[in-house]
C-alpha positions as CSV (number, residue, x, y, z in Angstrom):
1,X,-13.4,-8.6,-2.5
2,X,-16.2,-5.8,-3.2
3,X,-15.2,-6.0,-7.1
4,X,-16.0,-9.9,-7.3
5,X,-19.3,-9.4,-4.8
6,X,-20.6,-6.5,-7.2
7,X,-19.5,-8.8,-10.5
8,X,-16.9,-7.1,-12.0
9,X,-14.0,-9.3,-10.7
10,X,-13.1,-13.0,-11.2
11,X,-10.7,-15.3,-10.0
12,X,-9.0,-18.3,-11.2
13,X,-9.8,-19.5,-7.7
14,X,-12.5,-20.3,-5.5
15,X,-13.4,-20.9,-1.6
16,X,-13.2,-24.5,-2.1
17,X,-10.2,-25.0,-4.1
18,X,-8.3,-23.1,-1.1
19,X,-10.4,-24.9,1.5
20,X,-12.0,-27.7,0.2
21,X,-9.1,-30.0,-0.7
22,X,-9.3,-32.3,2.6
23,X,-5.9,-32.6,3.3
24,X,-5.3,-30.4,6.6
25,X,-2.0,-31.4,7.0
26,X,-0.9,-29.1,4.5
27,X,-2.5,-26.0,6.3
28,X,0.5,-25.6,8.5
29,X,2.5,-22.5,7.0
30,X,6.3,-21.9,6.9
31,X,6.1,-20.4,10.3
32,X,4.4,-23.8,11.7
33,X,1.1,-21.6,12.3
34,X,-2.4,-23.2,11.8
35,X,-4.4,-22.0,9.0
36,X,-7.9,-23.0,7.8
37,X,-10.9,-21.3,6.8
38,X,-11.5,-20.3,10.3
39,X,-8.2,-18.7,11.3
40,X,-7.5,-17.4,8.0
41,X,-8.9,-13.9,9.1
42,X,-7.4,-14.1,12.9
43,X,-5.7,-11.5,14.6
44,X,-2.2,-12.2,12.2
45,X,-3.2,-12.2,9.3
46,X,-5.7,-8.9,9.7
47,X,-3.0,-7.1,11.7
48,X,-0.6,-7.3,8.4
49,X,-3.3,-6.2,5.9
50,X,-4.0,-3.3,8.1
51,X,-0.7,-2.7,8.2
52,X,-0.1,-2.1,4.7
53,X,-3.4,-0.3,4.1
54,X,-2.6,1.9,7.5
55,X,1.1,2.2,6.5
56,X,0.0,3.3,2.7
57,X,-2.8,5.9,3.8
58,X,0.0,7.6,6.2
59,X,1.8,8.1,2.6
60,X,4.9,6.3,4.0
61,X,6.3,4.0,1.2
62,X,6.0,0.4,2.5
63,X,8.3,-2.5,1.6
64,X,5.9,-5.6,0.5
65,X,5.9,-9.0,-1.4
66,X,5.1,-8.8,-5.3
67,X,2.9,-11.4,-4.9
68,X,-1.1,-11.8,-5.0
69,X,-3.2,-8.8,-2.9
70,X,0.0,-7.1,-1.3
71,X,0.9,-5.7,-4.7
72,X,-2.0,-3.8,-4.6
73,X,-1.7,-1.8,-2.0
74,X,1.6,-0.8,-3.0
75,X,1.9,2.9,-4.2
76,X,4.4,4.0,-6.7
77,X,6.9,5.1,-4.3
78,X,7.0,1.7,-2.5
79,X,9.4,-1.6,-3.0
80,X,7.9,-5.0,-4.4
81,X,10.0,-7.8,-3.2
82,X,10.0,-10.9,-5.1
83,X,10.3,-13.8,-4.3
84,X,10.7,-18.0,-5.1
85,X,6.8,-19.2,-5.9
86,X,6.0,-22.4,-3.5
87,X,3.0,-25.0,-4.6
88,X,1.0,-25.9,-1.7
89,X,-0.4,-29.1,-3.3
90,X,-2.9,-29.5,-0.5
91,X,-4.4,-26.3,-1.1
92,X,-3.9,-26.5,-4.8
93,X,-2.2,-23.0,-5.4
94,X,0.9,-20.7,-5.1
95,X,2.7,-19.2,-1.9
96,X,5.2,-17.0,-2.0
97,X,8.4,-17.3,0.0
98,X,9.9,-13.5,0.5
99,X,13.6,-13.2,-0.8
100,X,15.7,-11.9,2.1
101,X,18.3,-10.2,-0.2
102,X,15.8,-8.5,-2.1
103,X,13.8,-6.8,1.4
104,X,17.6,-6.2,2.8
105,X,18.1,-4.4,-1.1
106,X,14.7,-2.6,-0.9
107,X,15.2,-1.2,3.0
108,X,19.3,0.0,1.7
109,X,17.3,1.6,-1.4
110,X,14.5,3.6,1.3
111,X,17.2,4.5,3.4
112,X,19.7,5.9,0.7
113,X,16.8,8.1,-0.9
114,X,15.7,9.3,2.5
115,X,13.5,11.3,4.1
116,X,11.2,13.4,2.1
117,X,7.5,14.0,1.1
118,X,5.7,10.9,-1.2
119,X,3.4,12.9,-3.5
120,X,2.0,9.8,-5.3
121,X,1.9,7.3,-2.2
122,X,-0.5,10.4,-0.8
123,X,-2.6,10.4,-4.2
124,X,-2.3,6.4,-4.0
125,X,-3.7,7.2,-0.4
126,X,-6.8,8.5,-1.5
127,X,-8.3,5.7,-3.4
128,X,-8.7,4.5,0.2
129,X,-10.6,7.2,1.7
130,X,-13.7,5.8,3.7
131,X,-16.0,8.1,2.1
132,X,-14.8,7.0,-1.6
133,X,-15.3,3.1,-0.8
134,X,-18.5,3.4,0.9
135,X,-19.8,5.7,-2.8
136,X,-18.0,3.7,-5.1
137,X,-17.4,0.1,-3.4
138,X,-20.4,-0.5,-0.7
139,X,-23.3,1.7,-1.8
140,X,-23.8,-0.2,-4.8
141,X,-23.0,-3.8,-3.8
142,X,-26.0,-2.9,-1.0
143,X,-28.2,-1.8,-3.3
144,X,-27.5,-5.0,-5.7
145,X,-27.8,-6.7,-2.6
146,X,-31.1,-5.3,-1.6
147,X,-32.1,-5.6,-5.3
């Protein structure tokens, strides 16, 4: 999100082509949960991204979709799980629907290698220290900002 505020990211996709296509009916997700542009960052759906972020800087491996942001909070150390796309014609753009044999394969694989120390998830860690995204990420989107 700070990439594409500062310029140096783009997406194939924009606020209205997630929002904007009229048809709320197809906001209800496969749990039969409510989302538009207003819930969209509720209480569910921050809770998981902290999770991953809060799981990754604790330099414990996490188990997480292959698919769109969760990916990238993914250290070396950790499992991607894919899983079968899903076209949300209403929203005009892919889901992801995990695959529960691959998450069963990728918690058999954590628990066979064990218990031990993740030297890259802690260096993957790092990148998310407060003091390097406020330097690197914030300062200068406020100063373009204030610009």
């Amino acid at each position: 999100m700070l990439r594409n505020l500062v310029g140096s990211e783009n997406r194939a996709i924009s606020f209205q082509t997630i929002w904007g296509a009229g048809d709320l009916t197809s906001f209800e997700t496969q749990s039969g949960a409510f989302i538009d542009y207003t819930t969209a960052l509720g209480i569910n759906s921050v809770w998981a991204c902290v999770s991953l972020i809060s799981d990754t800087i604790s330099a414990v491996p996490i188990i997480t979709s292959n698919f769109a942001a969760s990916a990238e909070l993914a250290s070396p150390d950790s499992y991607l799980v894919n899983g079968q796309p899903f076209w949300d014609a209403g929203q005009h753009c892919w889901f992801n629907v995990p695959n529960v044999q691959g998450i069963v394969d990728a918690l058999e694989q954590a628990y066979q290698r064990g218990r031990k120390k993740f030297p890259d998830t802690i260096a993957f860690a790092k990148d998310y220290d407060a003091n390097k995204v406020y330097s690197e990420m914030w300062r200068p989107l406020i100063e373009k900002l204030s610009a």
